[in-house]
C-alpha positions as CSV (number, residue, x, y, z in Angstrom):
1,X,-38.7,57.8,26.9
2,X,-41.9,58.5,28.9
3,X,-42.9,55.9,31.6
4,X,-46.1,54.0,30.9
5,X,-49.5,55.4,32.2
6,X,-51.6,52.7,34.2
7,X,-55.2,53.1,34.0
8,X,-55.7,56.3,36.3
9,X,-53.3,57.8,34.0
10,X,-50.2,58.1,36.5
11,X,-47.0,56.9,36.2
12,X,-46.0,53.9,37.9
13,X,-43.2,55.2,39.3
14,X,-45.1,57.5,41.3
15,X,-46.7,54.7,42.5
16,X,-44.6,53.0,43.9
17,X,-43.1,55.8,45.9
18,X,-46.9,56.5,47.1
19,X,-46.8,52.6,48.6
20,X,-43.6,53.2,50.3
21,X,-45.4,55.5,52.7
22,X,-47.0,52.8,55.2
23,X,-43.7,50.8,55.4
24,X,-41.8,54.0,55.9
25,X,-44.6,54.8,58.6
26,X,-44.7,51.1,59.8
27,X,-41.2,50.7,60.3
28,X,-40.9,54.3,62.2
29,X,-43.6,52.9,64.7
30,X,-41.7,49.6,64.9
31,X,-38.5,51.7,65.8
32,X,-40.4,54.1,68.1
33,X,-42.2,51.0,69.8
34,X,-38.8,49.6,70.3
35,X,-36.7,52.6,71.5
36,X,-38.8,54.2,73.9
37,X,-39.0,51.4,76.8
38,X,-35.0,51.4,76.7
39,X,-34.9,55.3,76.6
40,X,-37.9,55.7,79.3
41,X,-35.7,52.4,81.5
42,X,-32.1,55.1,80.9
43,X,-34.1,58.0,82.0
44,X,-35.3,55.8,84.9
45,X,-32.6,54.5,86.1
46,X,-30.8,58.3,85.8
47,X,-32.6,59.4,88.1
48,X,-32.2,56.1,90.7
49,X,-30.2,57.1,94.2
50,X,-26.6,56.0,94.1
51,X,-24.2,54.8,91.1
52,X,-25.0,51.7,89.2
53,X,-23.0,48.6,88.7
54,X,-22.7,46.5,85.5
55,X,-24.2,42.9,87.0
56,X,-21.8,40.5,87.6
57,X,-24.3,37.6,87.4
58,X,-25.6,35.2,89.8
59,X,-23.4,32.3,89.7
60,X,-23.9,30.3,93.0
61,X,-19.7,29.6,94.8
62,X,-19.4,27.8,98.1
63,X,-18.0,29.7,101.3
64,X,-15.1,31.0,100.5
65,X,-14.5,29.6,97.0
66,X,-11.9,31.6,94.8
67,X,-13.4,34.3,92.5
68,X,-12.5,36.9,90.1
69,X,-13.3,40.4,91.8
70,X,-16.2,42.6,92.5
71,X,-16.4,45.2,90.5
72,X,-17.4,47.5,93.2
73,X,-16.6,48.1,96.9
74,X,-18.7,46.9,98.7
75,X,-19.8,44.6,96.1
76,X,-23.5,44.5,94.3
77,X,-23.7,41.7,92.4
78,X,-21.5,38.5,91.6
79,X,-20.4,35.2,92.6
80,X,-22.4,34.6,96.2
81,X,-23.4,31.6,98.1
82,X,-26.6,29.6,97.8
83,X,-27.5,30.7,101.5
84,X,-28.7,33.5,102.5
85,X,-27.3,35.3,105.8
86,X,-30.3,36.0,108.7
87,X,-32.1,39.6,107.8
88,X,-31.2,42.1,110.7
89,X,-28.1,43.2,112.6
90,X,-24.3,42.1,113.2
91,X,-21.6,43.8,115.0
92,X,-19.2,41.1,113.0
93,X,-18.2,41.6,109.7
94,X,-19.8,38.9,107.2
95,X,-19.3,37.6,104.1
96,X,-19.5,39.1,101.0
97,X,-20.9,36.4,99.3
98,X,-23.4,36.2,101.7
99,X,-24.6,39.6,102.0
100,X,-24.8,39.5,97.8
101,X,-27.5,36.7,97.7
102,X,-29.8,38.8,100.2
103,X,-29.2,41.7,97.8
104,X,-30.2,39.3,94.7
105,X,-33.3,38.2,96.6
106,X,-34.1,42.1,97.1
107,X,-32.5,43.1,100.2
108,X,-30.4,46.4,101.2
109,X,-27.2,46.1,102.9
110,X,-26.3,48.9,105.2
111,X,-23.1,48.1,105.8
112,X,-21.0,50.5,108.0
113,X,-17.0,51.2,109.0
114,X,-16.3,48.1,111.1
115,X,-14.6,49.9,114.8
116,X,-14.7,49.5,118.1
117,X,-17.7,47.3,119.9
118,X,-18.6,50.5,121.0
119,X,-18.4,52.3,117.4
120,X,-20.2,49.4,116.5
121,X,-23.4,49.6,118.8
122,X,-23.7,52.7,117.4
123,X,-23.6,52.7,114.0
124,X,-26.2,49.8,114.5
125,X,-28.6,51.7,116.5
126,X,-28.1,54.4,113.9
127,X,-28.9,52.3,111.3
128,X,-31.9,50.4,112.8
129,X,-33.2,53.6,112.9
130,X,-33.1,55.0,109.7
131,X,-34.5,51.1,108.2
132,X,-37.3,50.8,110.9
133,X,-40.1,49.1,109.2
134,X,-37.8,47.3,106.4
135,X,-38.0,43.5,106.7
136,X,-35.1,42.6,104.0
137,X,-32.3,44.6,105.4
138,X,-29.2,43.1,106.7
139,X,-26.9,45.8,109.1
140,X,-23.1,44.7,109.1
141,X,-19.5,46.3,109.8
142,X,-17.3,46.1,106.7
143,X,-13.1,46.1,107.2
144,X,-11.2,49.0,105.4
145,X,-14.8,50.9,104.1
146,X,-13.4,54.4,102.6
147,X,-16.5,56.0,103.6
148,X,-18.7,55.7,107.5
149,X,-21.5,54.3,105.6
150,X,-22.4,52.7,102.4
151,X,-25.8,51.1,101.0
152,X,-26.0,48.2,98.7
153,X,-28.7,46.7,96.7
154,X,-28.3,44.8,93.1
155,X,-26.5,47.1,91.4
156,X,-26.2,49.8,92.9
157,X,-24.4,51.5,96.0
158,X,-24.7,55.0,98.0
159,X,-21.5,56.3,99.9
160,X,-22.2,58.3,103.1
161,X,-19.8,60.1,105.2
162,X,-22.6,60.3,107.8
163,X,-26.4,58.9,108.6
164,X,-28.5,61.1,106.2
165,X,-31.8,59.4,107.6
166,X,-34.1,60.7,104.1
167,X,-31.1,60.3,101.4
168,X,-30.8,56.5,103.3
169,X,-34.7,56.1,103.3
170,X,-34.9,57.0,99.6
171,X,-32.6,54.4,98.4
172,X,-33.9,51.5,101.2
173,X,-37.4,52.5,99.3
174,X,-36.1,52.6,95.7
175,X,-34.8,49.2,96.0
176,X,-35.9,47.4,98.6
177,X,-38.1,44.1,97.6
178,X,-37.1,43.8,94.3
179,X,-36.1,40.3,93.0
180,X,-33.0,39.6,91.1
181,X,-33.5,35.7,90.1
C-alpha cells in the first residue's frame, strides 16, 4: 500500500525525516556546547605543572583534631583549620592543616626537607629567592619529605630533588592567587 501524498505531492514519511534535521542539528550543538568547556578545562589542566590531586574538600577541623588521610604527601587539599598560618618563612615545621587553608585561599607552599638549623637557613634563603615578589607563599620544613623540595597549591604538587628557580617560578605563577572557597 502506497503512503498518502499531502498537498506538495510527497510522502509524509519523508517528511518527517526532513523535520528531524534541526533537532538532530540542535541537539549536536547542545552536545558540542556542553563537551567542549570540559574537554578545553582536561586539556588545560594537562598541560598544568605538577600532578593533580582529587580534592578532598574544605571541611574546617580544630588543631589537631582526628582525620582520615591526605591523599597526597605533602597534602593539597582536605580537612584544615579555620586559621590561616602568617604568609612568609619558618625554619619549624607547621601544621598541615594549617598550611592547607593558605593553599585553599590561593597560596603556594614551598615546603622543603626539614635538617639542620643550618640546612634550614639555606633551603629558606633558596627559596625566598626563587618566590621573590609572591605575597601568598608560605616557606616551611616538612619531617620525613622523600624529595629536597616539593610545592603545593590546591591540588596539585611538584617534587624537586633540587631548586629549579624557572620549573619553581612556573608553578608559583600557575597557581598562585587563585581562590578555593
Amino acid at each position: 500500500m502506497a503512503k498518502p501524498k499531502t498537498k506538495s505531492g510527497r510522502t509524509r514519511g519523508k517528511r518527517r525525516r526532513q523535520n528531524r534535521l534541526p533537532w538532530i542539528l540542535g541537539t549536536t550543538a547542545v552536545v558540542a556546547l556542553i563537551a567542549l568547556p570540559i574537554v578545553l578545562n582536561v586539556m588545560r589542566l594537562a598541560n598544568l605543572p605538577g600532578e593533580g590531586f582529587a580534592s578532598q574538600g574544605n571541611t574546617h577541623i580544630s588543631l589537631g583534631a582526628a582525620h582520615p588521610p591526605y591523599n597526597s604527601d605533602p597534602p593539597t587539599s582536605g580537612w584544615h583549620t579555620p586559621q590561616l598560618a602568617s604568609w612568609g618563612s619558618y625554619e619549624e615545621v607547621q601544621p598541615d592543616e594549617r598550611l592547607i587553608h593558605n593553599m585553599e585561599d590561593g597560596g603556594v607552599i614551598l615546603w622543603y626537607r626539614n635538617g639542620t638549623p643550618e640546612e634550614n637557613e639555606a633551603h629558606v634563603v633558596a627559596l625566598e629567592d626563587v618566590s621573590q615578589g609572591y605575597r601568598r607563599i608560605v616557606i616551611a620544613p616538612r619531617d620525613d619529605m622523600t624529595t629536597s623540595y616539593a610545592l603545593t597549591a590546591w591540588q596539585r604538587l611538584q617534587r624537586f630533588d633540587e631548586i629549579e628557580p624557572e620549573a619553581m617560578r612556573d608553578f608559583i605563577e600557575s597557581f598562585h592567587g587563585i581562590d578555593h572557597h
